[in-house]
Every structure is written in C-alpha cells, then in structure tokens.
C-alpha positions in Angstrom: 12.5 -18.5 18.7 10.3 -21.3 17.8 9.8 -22.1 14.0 5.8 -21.5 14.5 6.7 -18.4 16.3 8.6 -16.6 13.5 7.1 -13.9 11.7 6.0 -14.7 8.1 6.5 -10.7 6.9 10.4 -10.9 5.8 9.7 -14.1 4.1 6.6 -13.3 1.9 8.4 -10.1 1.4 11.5 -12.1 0.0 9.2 -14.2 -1.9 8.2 -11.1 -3.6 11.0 -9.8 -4.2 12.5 -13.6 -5.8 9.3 -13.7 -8.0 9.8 -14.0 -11.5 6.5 -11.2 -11.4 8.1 -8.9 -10.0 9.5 -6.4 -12.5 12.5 -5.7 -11.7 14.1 -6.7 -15.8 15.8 -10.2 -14.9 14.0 -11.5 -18.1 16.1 -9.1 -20.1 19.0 -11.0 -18.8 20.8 -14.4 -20.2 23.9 -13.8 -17.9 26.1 -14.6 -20.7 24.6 -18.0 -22.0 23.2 -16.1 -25.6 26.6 -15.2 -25.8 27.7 -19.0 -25.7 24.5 -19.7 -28.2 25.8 -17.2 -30.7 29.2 -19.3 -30.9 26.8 -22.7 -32.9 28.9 -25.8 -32.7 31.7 -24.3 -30.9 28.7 -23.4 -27.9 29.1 -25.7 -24.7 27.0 -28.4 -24.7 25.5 -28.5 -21.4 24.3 -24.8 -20.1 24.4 -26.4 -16.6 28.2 -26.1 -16.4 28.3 -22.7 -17.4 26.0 -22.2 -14.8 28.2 -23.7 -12.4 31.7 -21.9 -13.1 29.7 -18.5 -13.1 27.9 -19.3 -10.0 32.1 -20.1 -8.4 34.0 -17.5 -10.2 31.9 -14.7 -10.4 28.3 -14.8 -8.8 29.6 -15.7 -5.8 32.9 -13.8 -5.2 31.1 -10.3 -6.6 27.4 -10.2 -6.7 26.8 -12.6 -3.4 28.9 -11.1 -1.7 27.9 -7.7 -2.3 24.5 -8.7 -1.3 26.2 -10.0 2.0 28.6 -6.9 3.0 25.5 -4.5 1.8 23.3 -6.0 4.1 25.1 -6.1 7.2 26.4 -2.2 6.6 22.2 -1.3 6.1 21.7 -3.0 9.6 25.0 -0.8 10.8 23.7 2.1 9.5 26.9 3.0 8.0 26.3 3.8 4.3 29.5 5.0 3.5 30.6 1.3 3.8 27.1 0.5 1.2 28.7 2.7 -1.5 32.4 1.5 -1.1 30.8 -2.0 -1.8 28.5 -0.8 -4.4 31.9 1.0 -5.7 33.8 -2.0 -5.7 31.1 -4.2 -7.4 30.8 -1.8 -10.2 34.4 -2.0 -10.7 35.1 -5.7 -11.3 32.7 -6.3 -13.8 34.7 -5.7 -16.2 32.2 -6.0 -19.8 30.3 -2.9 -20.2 26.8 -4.5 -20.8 27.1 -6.1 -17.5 27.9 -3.2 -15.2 25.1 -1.4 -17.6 22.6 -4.7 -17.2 23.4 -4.7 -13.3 22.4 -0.7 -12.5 19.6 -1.1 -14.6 17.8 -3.9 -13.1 19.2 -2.6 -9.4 17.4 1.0 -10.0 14.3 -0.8 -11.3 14.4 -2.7 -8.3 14.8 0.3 -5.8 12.2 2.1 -8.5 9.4 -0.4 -7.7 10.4 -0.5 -3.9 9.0 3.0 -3.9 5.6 1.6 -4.0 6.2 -1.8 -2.9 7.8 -1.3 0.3 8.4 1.9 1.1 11.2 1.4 3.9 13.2 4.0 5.3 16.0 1.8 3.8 14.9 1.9 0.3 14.5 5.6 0.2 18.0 6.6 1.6 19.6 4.4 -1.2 17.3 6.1 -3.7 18.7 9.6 -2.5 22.0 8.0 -2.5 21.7 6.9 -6.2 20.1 9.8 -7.5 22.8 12.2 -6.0 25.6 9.4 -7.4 27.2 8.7 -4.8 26.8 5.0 -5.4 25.8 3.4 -8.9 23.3 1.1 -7.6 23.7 -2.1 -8.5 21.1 -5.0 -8.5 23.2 -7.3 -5.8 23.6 -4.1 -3.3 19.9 -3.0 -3.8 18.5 -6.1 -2.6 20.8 -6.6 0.3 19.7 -3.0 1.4 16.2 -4.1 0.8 16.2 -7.2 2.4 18.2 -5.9 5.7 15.4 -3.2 5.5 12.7 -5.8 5.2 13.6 -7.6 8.3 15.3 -10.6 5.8 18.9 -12.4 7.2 21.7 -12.4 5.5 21.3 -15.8 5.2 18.2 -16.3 3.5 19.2 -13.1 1.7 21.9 -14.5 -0.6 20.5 -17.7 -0.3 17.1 -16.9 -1.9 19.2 -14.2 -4.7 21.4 -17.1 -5.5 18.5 -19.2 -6.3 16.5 -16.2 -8.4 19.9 -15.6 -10.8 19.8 -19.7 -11.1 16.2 -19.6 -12.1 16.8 -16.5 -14.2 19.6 -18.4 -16.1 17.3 -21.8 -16.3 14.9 -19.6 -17.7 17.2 -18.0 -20.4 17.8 -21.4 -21.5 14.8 -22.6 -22.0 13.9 -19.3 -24.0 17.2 -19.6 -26.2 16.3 -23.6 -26.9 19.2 -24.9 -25.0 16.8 -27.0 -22.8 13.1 -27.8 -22.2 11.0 -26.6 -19.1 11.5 -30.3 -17.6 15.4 -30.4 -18.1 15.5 -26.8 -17.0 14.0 -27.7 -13.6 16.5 -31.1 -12.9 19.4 -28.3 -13.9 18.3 -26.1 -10.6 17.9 -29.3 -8.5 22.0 -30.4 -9.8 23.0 -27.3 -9.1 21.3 -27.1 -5.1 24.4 -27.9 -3.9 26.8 -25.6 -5.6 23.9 -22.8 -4.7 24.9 -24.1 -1.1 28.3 -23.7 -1.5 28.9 -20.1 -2.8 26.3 -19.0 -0.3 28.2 -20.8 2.9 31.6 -19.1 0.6 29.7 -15.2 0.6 28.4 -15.3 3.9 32.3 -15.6 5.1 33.3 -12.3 3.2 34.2 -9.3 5.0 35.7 -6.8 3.2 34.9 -4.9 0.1 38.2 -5.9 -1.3 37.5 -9.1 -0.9 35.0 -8.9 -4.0 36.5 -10.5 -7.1 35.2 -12.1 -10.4 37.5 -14.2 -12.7 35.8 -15.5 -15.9 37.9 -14.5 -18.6 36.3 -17.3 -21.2 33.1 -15.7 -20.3 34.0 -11.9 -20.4 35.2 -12.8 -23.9 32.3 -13.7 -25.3 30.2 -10.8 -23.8 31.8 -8.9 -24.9 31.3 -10.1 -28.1 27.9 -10.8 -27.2 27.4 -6.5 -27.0 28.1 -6.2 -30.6 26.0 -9.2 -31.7 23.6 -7.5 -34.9 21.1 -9.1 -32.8 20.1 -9.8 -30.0 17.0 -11.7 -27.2 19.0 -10.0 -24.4 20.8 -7.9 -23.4 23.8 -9.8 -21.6 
C-alpha cells in the first residue's frame, strides 16, 4: 500500500488515545520517580536513567509486551489467551500500588472507550472485566483497543512506549526534577532505547515470557505507598 493510500482512522485514533487529554489517569502516575524524590540527597540525580532501566527491566519485558501478545490474541479472536496475559501481567508486578495504579487507569481507559469508540472489541473486554475474568490492566486494554481500532502492533507499543515516556517526563517536571526544556531533550535521549524495547516486545510470544526485575525500584514503592504524603499515587 502506498503511504498516501493508507487510511488516517487507526492513526488519529492512536493519537487520541496517546493524548495527554485524554482521561484515562496517567497524570496520577510518577511511575516510581516521587518515590526516588522522597529519598532527598540519596535521590538519583538524573531522572533520565531511571527512565531508562525501567523502560529495560520492566516496561518493556511486562507492560510492552502485554500490549504486544494482547493485541495479536484480539486479532485471533481468542480471549482466553487476552486474560492469561492480562493474568500474567497482574502477577509480576509485584508492589501493590502498581498492580492497583495499572487496573485503574486500564478500566478508565476501557470506561471512556464506551463513548469514544465503541468497538465490538472494547465491549467484550468490558464484559470480560466486569464478570472478572481478567483484571484489566492499562497495557492489555490498549492493545485490545488498538487491534480493535485497526492499529499494528507496531505502532501500538511503539506509540504506548512513547505515552509512558512522556507521562514520566511529565512527572518530573511536576516534581521539580527538571524544566519543560530539559524534559523534552530527556524524550529525544531516550528515542533510541524507546526503539529498542519496542523491536525487544514485538519478539515476545508467550505469556510466560512477561517478566519485570527492578528490585531497587520495587523498594522504594513500596515505600513510596506509605509516604504521609503524597502528588501521586505511584
């Protein structure tokens, strides 16, 4: 298909979806950097390297991933497969406010698809998730939607990798750690490692293949969910 030939619905629709507008409670989220903040002087000094290792050890390997296997089971029609993923997801992250954090934002997703696109796709997982058979995270809702919506795989995770590093730039900037100009040459460093995890997800086949090893990180979230107070709520 020629580029000028190639519809423009599944891409405005991802742009939607991506939007920092659209209210789906990524703003709610510092994916672990007010954690790092809480710590003062003992805090790393550049939040783009935490960016980094969670974008390797854990983005990549579990929510990515997900996205990946998710979508390609909603263009199988096999949804048994969607909740063993789901499942799996759930399971390996391992800090309660995250799993918590991660079905919220998934449902309010799937919530706001009612309205916004109401696929087929979108309302099977909704009967799914209301009946519990799978929790419904954010990284499985959005591959759903997007194989629903006509998206690829490919420009699936590519374009969710690049909302949860905007979502994290933003987080920084709201926390002081940078300014809106620094915040914007951290997402154009970290391009290529985006490129990387999403060449490393796309490659995934099996739900077991889903993993997340952070430990430094899942230490200080969890101190992060007894923090007297809090901007976020990861």
């Amino acid at each position: 298909m020629r580029a000028d030939a190639e519809p423009l619905g599944p891409l405005l629709a991802q742009l939607q979806l991506t939007d920092s507008g659209f209210p789906s409670g990524m703003y709610t989220l510092s994916h672990g950097l007010e954690g790092y903040t809480q710590l003062g002087p003992a805090s790393p000094d550049d939040p783009g390297e935490l960016l980094a290792d969670l974008l390797r050890h854990a983005v990549g390997p579990g929510d990515a991933s997900a996205l990946v296997l998710a979508h390609r089971a909603v263009r199988a029609g096999d949804w048994a497969r969607l909740a063993e993923v789901d499942r799996r997801l759930h399971a390996i992250k391992l800090v309660g406010e995250q799993r918590t954090a991660s079905v919220r934002t998934g449902r309010q997703v799937l919530d706001t698809a009612a309205f916004a696109f109401p696929a087929p796709e979108s309302v099977r997982l909704a009967d799914l998730v209301a009946a519990k058979v799978t929790p419904g995270n954010h990284a499985v809702v959005v591959g759903a939607l997007y194989a629903g919506l006509g998206v690829s795989e490919r420009r699936a995770v590519a374009g969710d990798l690049y909302a949860f590093a905007a979502s994290f730039a933003t987080a920084a900037v709201r926390l002081g750690r940078t300014d809106f100009r620094r915040a914007q040459a951290l997402l154009r460093g970290v391009r290529p490692e985006l490129e990387a995890v999403a060449r490393a997800a796309l490659a995934v086949e099996d739900p077991r293949d889903l993993h997340s090893s952070v430990p430094v990180a899942d230490v200080v979230a969890a101190g992060h969910q007894r923090a007297a107070a809090r901007l976020f709520i990861t």
